[in-house]
PASEBA-1860 file (N, C-alpha, C; in nm, 3 decimals):
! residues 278
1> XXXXXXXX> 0.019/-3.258/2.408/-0.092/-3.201/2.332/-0.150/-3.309/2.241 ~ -0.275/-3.285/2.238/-0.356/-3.391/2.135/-0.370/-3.369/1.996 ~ -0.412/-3.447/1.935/-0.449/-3.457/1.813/-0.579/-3.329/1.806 ~ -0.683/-3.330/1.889/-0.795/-3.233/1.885/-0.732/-3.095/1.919 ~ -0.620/-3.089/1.963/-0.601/-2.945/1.956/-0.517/-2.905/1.801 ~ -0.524/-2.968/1.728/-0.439/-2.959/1.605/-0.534/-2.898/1.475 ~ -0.526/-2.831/1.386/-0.579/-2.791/1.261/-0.464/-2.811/1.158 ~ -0.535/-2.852/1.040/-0.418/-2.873/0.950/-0.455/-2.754/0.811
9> XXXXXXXX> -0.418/-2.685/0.769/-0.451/-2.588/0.668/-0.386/-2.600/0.540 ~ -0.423/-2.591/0.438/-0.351/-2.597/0.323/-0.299/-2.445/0.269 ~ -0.171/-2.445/0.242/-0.114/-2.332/0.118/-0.231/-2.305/0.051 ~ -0.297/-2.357/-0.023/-0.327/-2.332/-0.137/-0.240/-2.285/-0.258 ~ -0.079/-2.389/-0.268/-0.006/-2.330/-0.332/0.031/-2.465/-0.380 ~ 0.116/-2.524/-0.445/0.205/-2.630/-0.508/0.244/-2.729/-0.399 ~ 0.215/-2.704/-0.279/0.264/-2.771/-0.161/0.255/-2.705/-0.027 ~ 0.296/-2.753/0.078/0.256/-2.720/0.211/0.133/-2.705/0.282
17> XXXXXXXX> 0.183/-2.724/0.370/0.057/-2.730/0.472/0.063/-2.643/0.625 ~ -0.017/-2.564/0.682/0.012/-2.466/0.784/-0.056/-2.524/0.895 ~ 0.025/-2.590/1.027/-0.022/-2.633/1.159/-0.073/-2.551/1.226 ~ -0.209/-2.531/1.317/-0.239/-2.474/1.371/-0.268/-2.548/1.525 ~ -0.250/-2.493/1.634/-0.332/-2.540/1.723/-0.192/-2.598/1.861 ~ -0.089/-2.613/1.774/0.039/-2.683/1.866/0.125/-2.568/1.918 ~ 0.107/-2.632/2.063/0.246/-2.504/2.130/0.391/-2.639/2.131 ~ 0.484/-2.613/2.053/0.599/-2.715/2.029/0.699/-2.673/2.166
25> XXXXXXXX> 0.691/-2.624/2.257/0.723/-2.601/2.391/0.691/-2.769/2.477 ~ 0.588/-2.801/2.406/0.518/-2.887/2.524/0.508/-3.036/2.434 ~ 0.537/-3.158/2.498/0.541/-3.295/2.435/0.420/-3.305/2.342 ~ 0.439/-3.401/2.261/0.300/-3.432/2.204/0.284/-3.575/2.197 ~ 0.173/-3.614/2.140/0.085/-3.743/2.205/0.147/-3.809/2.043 ~ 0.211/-3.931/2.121/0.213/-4.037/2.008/0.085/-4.005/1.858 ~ -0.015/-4.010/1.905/-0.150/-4.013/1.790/-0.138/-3.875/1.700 ~ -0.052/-3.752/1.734/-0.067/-3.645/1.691/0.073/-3.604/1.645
33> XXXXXXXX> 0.188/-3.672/1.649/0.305/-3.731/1.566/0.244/-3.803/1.465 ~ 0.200/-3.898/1.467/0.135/-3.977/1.330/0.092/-3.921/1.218 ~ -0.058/-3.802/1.283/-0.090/-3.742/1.180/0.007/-3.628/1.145 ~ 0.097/-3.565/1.224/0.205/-3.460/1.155/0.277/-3.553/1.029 ~ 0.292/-3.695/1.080/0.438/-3.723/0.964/0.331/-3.770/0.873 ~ 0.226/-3.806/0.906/0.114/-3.837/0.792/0.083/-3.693/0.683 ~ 0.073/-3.611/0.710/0.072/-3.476/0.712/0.177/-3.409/0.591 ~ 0.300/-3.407/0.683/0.449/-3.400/0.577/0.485/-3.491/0.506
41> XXXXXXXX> 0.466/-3.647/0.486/0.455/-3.709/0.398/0.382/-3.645/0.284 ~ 0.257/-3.625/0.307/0.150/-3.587/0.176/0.172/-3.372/0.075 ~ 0.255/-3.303/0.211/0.237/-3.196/0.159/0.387/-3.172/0.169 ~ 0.535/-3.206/0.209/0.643/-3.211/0.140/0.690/-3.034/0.258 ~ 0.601/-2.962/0.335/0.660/-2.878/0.381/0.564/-2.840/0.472 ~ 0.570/-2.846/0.652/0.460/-2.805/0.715/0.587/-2.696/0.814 ~ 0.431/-2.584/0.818/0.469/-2.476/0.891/0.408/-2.455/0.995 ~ 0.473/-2.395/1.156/0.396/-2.342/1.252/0.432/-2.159/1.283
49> XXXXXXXX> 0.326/-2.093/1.302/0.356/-2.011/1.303/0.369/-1.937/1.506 ~ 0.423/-1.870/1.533/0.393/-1.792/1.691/0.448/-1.884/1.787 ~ 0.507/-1.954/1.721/0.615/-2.038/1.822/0.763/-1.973/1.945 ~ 0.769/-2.022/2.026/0.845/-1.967/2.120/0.985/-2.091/2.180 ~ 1.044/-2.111/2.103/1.107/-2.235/2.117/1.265/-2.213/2.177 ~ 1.348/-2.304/2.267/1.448/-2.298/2.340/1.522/-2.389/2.219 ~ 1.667/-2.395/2.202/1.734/-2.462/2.152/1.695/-2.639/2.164 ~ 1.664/-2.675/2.314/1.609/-2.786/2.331/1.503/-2.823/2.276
57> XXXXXXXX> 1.387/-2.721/2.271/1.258/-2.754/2.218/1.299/-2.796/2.099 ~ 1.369/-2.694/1.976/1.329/-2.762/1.875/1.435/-2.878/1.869 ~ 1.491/-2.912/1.900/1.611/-3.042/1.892/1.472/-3.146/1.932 ~ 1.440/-3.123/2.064/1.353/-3.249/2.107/1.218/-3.207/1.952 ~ 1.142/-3.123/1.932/1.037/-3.142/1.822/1.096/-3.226/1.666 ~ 1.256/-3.207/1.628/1.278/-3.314/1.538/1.330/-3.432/1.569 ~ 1.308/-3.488/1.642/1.360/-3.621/1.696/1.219/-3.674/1.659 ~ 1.059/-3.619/1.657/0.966/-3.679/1.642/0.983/-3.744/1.485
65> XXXXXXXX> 1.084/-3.736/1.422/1.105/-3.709/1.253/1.197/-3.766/1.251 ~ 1.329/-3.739/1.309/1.455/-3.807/1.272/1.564/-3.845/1.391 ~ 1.625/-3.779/1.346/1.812/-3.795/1.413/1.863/-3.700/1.380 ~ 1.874/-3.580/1.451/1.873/-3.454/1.435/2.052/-3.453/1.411 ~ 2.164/-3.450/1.363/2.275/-3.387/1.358/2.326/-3.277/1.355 ~ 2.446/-3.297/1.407/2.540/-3.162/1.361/2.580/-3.169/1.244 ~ 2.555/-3.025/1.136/2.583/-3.015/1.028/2.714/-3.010/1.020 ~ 2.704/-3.041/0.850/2.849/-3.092/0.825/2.939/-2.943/0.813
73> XXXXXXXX> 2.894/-2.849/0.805/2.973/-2.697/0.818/3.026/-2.668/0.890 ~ 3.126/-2.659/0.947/3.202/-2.611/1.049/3.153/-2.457/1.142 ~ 3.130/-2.461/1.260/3.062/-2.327/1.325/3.126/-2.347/1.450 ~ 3.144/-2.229/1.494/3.193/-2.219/1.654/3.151/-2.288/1.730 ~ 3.187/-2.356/1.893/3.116/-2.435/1.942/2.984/-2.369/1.967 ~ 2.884/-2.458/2.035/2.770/-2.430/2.063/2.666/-2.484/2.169 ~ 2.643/-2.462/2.221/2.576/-2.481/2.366/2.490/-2.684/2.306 ~ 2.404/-2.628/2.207/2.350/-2.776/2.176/2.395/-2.759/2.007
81> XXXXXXXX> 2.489/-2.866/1.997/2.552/-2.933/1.896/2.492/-2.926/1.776 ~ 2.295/-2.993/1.763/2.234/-3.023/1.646/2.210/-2.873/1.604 ~ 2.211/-2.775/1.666/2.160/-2.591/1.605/2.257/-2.584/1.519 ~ 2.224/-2.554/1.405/2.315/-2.475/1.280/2.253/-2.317/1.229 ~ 2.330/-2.222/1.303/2.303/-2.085/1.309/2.317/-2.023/1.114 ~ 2.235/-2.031/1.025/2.219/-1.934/0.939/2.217/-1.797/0.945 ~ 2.284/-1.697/0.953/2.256/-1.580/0.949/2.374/-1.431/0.867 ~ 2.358/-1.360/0.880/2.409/-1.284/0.826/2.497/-1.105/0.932
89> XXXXXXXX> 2.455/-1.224/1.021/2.471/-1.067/1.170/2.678/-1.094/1.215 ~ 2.708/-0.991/1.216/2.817/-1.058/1.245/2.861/-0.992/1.422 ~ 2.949/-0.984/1.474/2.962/-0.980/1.627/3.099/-0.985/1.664 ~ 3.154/-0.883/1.673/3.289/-0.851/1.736/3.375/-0.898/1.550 ~ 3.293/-0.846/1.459/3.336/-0.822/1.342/3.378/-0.986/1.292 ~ 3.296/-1.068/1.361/3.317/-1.222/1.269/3.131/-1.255/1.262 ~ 3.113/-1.333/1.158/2.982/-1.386/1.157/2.960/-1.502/1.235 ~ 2.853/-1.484/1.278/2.777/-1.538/1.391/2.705/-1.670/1.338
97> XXXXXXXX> 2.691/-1.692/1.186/2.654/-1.769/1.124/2.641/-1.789/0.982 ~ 2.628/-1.857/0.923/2.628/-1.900/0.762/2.523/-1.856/0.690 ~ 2.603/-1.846/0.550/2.506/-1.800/0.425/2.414/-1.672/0.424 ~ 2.528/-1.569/0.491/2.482/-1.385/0.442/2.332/-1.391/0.401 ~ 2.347/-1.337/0.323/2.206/-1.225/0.261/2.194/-1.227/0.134 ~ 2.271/-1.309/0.058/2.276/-1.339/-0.084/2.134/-1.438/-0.110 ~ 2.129/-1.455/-0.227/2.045/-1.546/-0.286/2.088/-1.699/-0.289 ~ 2.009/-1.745/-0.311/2.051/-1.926/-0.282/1.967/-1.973/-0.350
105> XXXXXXXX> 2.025/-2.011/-0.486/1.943/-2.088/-0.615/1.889/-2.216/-0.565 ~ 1.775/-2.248/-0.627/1.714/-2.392/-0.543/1.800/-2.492/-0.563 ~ 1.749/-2.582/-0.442/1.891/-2.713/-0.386/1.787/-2.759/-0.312 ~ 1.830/-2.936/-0.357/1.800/-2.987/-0.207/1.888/-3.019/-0.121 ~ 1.857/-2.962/0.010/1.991/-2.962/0.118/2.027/-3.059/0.092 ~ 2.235/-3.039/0.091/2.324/-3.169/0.124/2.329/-3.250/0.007 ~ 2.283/-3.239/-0.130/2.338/-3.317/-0.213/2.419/-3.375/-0.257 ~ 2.505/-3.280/-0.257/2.635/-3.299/-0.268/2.722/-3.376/-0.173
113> XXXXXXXX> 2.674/-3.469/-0.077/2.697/-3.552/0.000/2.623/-3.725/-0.024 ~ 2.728/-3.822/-0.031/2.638/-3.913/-0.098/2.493/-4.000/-0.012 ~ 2.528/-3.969/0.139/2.351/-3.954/0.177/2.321/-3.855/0.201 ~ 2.225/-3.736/0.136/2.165/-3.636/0.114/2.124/-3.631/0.271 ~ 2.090/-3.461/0.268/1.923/-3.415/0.400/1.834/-3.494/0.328 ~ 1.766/-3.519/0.432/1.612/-3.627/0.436/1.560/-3.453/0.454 ~ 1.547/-3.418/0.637/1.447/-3.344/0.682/1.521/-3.219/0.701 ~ 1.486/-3.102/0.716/1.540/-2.977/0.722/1.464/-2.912/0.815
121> XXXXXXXX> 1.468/-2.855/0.923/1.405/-2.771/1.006/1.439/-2.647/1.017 ~ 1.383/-2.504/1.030/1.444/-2.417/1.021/1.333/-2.309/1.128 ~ 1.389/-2.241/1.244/1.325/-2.170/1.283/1.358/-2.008/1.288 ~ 1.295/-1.907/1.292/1.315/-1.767/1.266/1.341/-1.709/1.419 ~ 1.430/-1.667/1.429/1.469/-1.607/1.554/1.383/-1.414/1.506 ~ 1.521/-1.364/1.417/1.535/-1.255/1.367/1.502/-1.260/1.197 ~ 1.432/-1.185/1.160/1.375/-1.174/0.978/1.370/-1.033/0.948 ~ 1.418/-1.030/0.823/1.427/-0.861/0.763/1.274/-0.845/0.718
129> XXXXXXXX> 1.289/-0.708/0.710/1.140/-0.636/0.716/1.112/-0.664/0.557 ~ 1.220/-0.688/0.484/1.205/-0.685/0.318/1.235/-0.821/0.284 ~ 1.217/-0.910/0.193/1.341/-0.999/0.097/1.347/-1.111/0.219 ~ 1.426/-1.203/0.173/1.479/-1.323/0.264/1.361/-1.446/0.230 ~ 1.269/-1.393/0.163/1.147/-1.502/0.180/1.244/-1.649/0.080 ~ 1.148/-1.777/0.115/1.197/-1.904/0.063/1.054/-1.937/0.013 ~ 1.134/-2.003/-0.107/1.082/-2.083/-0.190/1.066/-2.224/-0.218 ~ 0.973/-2.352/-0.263/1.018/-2.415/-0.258/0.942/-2.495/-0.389
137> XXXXXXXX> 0.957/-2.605/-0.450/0.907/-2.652/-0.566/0.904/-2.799/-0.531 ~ 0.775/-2.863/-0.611/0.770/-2.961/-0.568/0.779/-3.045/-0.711 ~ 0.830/-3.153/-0.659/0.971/-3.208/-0.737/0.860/-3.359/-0.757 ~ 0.767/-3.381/-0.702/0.650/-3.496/-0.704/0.605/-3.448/-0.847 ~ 0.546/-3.336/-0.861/0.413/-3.289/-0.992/0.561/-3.261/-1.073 ~ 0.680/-3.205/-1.052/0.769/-3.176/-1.162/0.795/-3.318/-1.214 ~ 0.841/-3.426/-1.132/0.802/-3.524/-1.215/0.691/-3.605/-1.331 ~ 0.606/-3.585/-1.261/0.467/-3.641/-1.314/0.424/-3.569/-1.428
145> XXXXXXXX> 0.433/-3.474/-1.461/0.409/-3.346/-1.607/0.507/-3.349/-1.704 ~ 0.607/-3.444/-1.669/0.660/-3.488/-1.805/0.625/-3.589/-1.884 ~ 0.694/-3.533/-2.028/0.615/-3.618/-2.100/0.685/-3.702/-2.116 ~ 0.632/-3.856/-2.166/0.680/-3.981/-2.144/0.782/-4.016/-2.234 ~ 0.860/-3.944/-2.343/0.954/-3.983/-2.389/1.053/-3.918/-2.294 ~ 1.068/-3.782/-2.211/1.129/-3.764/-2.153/1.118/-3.856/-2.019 ~ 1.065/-3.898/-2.015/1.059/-4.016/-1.883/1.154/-4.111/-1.887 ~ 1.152/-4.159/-2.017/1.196/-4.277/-2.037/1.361/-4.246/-2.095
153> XXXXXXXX> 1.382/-4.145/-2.111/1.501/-4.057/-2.129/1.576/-4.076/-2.028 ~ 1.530/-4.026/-1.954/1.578/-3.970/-1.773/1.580/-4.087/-1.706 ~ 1.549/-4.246/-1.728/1.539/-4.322/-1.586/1.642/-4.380/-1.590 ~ 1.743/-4.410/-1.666/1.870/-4.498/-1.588/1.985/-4.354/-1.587 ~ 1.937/-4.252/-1.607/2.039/-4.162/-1.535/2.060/-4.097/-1.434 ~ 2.189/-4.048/-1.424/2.260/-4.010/-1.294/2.346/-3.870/-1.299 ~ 2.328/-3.804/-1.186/2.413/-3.687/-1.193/2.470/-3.621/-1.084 ~ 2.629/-3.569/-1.147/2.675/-3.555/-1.009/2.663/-3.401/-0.954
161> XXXXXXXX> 2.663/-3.405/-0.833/2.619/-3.300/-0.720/2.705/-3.272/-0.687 ~ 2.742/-3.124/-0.675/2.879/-3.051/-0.620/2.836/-2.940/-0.545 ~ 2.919/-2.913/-0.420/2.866/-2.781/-0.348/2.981/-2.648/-0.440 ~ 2.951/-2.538/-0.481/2.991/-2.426/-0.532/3.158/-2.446/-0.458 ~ 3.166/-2.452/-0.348/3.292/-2.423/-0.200/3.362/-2.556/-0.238 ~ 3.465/-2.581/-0.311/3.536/-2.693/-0.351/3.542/-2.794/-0.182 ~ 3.568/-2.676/-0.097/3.591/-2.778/0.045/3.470/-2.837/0.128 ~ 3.390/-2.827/0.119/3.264/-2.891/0.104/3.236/-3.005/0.089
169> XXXXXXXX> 3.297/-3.027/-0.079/3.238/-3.162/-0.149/3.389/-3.296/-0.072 ~ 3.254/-3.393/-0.074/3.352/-3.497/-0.025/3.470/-3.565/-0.136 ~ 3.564/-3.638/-0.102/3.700/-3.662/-0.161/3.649/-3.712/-0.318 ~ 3.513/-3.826/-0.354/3.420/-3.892/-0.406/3.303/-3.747/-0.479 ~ 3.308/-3.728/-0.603/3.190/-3.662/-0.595/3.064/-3.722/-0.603 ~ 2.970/-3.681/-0.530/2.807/-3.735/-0.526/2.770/-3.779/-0.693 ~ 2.729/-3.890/-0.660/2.630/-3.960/-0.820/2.475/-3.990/-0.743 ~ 2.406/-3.926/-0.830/2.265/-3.946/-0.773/2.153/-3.963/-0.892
177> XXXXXXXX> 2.072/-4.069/-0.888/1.933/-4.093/-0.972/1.933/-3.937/-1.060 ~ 1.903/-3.881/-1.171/1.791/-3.784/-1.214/1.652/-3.810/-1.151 ~ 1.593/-3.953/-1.139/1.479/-3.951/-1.082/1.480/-4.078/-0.986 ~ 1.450/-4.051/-0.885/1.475/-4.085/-0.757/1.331/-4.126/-0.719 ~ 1.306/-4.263/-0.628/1.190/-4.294/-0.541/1.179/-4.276/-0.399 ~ 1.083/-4.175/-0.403/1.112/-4.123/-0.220/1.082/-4.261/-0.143 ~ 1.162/-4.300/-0.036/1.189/-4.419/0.056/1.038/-4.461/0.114 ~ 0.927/-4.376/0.175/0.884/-4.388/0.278/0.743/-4.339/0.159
185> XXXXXXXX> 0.717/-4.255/0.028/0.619/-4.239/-0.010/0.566/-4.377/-0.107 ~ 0.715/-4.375/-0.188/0.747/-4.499/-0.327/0.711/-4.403/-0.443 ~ 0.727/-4.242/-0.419/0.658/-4.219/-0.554/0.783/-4.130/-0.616 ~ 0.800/-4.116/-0.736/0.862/-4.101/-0.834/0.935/-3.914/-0.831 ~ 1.028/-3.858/-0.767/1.086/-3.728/-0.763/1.211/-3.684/-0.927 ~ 1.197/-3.578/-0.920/1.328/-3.519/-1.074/1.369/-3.429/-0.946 ~ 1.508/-3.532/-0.961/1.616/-3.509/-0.819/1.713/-3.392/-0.864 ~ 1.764/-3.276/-0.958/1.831/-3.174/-0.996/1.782/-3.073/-0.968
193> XXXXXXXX> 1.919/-2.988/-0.964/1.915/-2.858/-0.915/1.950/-2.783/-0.992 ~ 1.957/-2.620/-0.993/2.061/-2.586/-1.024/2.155/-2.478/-0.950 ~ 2.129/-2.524/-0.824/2.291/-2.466/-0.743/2.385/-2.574/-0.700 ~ 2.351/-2.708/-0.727/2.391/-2.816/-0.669/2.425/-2.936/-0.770 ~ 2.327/-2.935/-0.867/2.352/-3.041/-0.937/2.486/-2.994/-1.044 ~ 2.610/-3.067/-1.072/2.707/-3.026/-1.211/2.681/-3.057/-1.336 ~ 2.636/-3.184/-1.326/2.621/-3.235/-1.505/2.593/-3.400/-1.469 ~ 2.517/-3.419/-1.603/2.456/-3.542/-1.614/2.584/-3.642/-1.638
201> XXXXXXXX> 2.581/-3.769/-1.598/2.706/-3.882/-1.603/2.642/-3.948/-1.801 ~ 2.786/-3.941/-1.823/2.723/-4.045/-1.966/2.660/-3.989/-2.086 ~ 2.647/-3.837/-2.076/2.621/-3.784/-2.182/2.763/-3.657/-2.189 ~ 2.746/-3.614/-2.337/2.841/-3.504/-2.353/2.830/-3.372/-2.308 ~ 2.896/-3.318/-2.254/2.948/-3.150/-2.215/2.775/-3.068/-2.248 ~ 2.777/-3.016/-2.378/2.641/-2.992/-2.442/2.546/-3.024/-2.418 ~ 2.518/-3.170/-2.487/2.407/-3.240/-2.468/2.352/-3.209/-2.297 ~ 2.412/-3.262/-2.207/2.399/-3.277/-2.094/2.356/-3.149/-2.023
209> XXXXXXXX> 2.462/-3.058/-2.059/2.375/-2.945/-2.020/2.218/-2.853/-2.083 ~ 2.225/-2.908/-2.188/2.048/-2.894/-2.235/1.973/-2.930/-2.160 ~ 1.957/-3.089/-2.160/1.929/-3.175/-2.075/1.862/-3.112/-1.933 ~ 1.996/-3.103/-1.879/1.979/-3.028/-1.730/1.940/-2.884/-1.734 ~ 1.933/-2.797/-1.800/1.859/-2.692/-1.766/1.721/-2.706/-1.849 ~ 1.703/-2.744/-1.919/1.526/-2.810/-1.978/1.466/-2.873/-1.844 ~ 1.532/-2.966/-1.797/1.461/-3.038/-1.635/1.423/-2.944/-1.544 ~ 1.559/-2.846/-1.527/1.557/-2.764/-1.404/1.424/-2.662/-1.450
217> XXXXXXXX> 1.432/-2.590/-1.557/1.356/-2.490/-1.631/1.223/-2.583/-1.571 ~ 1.193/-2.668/-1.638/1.034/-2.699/-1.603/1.022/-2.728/-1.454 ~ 1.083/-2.839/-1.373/1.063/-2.792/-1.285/1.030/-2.705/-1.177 ~ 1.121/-2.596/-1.231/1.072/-2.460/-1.127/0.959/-2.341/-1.205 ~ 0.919/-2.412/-1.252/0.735/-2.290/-1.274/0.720/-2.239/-1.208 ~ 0.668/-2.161/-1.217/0.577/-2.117/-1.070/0.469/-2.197/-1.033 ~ 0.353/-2.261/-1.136/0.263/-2.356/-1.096/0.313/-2.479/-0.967 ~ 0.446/-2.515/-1.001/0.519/-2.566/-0.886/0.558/-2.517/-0.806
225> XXXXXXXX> 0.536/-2.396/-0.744/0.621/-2.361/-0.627/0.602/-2.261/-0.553 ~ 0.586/-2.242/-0.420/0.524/-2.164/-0.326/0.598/-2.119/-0.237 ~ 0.562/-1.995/-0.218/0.684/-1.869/-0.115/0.598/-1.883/-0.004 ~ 0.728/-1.882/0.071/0.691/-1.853/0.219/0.758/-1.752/0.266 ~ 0.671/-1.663/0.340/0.697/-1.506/0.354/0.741/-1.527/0.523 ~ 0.856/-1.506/0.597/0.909/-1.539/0.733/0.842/-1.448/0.823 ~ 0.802/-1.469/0.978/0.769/-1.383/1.079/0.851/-1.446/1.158 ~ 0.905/-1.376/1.273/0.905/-1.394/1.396/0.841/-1.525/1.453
233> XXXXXXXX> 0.911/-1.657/1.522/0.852/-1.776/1.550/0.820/-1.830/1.450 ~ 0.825/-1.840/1.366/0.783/-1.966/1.233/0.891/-2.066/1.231 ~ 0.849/-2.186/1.228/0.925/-2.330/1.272/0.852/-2.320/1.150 ~ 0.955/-2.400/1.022/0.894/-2.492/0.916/1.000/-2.536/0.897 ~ 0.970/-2.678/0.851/1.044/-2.829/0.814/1.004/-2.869/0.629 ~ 1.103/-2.934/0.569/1.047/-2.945/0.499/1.127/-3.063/0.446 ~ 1.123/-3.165/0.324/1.149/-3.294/0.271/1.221/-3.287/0.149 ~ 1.377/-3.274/0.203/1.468/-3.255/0.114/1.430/-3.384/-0.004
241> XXXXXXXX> 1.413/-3.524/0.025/1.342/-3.592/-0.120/1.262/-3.586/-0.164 ~ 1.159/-3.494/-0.167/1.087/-3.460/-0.315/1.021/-3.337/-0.276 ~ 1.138/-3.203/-0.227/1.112/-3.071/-0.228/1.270/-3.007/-0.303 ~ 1.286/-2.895/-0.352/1.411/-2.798/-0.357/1.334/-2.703/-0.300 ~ 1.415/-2.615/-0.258/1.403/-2.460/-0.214/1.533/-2.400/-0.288 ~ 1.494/-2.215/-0.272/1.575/-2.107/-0.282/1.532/-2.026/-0.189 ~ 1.635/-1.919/-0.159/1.607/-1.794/-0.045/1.615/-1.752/-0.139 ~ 1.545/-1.608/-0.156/1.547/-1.460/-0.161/1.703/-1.380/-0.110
249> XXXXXXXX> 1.738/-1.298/-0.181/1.835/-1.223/-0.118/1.747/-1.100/-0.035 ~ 1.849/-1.045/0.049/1.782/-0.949/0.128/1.903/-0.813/0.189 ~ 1.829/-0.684/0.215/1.881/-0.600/0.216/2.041/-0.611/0.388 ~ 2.164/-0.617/0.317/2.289/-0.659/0.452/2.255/-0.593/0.582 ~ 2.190/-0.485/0.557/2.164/-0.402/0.661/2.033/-0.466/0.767 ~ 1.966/-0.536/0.749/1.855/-0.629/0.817/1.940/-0.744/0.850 ~ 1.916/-0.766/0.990/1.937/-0.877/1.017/1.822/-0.961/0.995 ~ 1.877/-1.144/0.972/1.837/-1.241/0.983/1.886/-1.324/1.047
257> XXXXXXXX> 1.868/-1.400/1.188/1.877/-1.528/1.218/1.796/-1.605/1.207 ~ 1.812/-1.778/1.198/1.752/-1.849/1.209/1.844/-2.005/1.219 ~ 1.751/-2.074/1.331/1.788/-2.164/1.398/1.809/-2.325/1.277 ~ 1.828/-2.416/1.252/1.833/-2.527/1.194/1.880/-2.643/1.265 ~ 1.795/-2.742/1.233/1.807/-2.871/1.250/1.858/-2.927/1.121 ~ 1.920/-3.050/1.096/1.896/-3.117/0.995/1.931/-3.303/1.024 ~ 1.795/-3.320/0.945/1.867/-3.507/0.952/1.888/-3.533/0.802 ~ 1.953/-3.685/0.806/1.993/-3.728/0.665/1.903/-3.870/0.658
265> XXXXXXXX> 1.931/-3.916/0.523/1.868/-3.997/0.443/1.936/-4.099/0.430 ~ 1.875/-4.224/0.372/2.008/-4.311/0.266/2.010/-4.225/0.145 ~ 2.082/-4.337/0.074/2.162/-4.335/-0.083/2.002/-4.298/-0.146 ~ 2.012/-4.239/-0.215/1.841/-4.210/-0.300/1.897/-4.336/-0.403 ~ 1.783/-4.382/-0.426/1.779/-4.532/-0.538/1.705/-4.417/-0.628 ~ 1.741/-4.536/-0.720/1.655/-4.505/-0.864/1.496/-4.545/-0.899 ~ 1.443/-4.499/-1.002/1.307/-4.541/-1.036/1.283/-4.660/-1.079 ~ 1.406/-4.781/-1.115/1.396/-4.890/-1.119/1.428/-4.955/-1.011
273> XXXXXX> 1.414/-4.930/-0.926/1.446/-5.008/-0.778/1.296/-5.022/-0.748 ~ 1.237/-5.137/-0.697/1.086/-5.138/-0.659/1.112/-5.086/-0.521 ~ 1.007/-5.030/-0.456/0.986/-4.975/-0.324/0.847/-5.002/-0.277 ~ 0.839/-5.069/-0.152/0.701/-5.035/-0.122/0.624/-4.924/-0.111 ~ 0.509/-4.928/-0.129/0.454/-4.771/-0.123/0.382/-4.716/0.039 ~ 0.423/-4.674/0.090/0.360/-4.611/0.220/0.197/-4.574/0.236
END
């Protein structure tokens, strides 16, 4: 498929962008990869909607992006390796896949690993009629709207990242920038969470936690951050370095599946590391 069969649409929200025009069933043209990663570079989360995709399809559609892996979660075997089944359905009374129907405070995937998710893919098999929607905040303008004593606060620090599930986190816990330079943009992200991030390195108990929920607090405004409401076939990807998301909880009795890809990153550097700019 070409570039001329493509439309690019804006959210009109804090971020994202909505593809129109691509059946992801079918290869696409070198020239129309370009403008997609040109695309998700600039809007941090692109969506397709009415998609009809085989386990292969979407494995082969993120390879245009990355190096699709098997997540680091442990799941039953599986026909193709890179699928990581999210869901909440269970089947001969075991679950069929990860992370129920609960809520999921914003994170950027995999932090808690010392090379983070880069890219996240996620497609909708099955979606509840209520709830489940995701959120996501953009971590570019949460940077940039601070004010410059807090800037200058925040740049030689670091904080470590823990997953909630003690068995999870690696032997090493994750140390990562507070503000981080995305690799491939050069521009300036406020890398914390708060389902993921523990506490700032180098300051006290207190202090630190002010600190970190003042960051997190502004960060997630709403002026920053835009819901995406799930259908049936919706493929969206989005840029674990300078996006977080949260799910919605949703009613146990609705099922949800949905399919995942994920690739990883390097080490996130700091805001004193020069980077070229893309």
């Amino acid at each position: 498929m070409t570039t001329q069969d493509m439309q690019l649409i804006l959210t009109g929200g804090a971020l994202g962008v909505e593809v129109r025009g691509l059946d992801l069933r079918n290869a696409l043209s070198a020239e129309t990869v370009h403008h997609l990663r040109a695309a998700f570079l600039d809007h941090g989360v692109l969506f397709l909607r009415d998609q009809q995709l085989s386990e292969v399809d979407q494995v082969r559609f993120s390879r245009y992006f990355g190096d699709p892996v098997p997540h680091v979660r442990e799941q039953p075997d599986r026909p193709i390796p890179e699928i990581f089944i999210i869901s909440n359905v269970e089947e001969k009374g075991r679950p069929i896949g990860a992370l129920g129907n609960e809520e999921i405070k914003f994170h950027s995937d995999l932090s808690y690993m010392p090379r983070p998710g880069s890219i996240s893919m996620l497609y909708a098999v099955e979606v509840p009629e209520a709830g489940g929607d995701t959120m996501w905040a953009n971590l570019y303008t949460a940077y940039e709207t601070l004010d410059e004593q807090t800037k200058t606060r925040i740049a030689r620090l670091r904080a470590i990242h823990k997953h909630p599930r003690p068995q999870q986190n690696p032997p090493v816990p994750a140390s990562h920038p507070v503000v981080c330079v995305h690799p491939e943009t050069g521009r300036k992200v406020l890398y914390v969470s708060p389902h993921l991030t523990s506490h700032i390195e180098g300051l006290g108990a207190e202090e630190g936690q002010v600190l970190l929920n003042r960051l997190i607090t502004h960060a997630t405004q709403p002026r920053f951050v835009w819901t995406h409401r799930w259908r049936v076939g919706d493929l969206l990807m989005w840029d674990n370095r300078c996006t977080m998301h949260r799910r919605e909880s949703f009613d146990n009795t609705q099922r949800r599946i949905m399919k995942r890809t994920q690739m990883f990153g390097d080490e996130p550097k700091g805001d004193l590391v020069t980077h070229p700019t893309a």
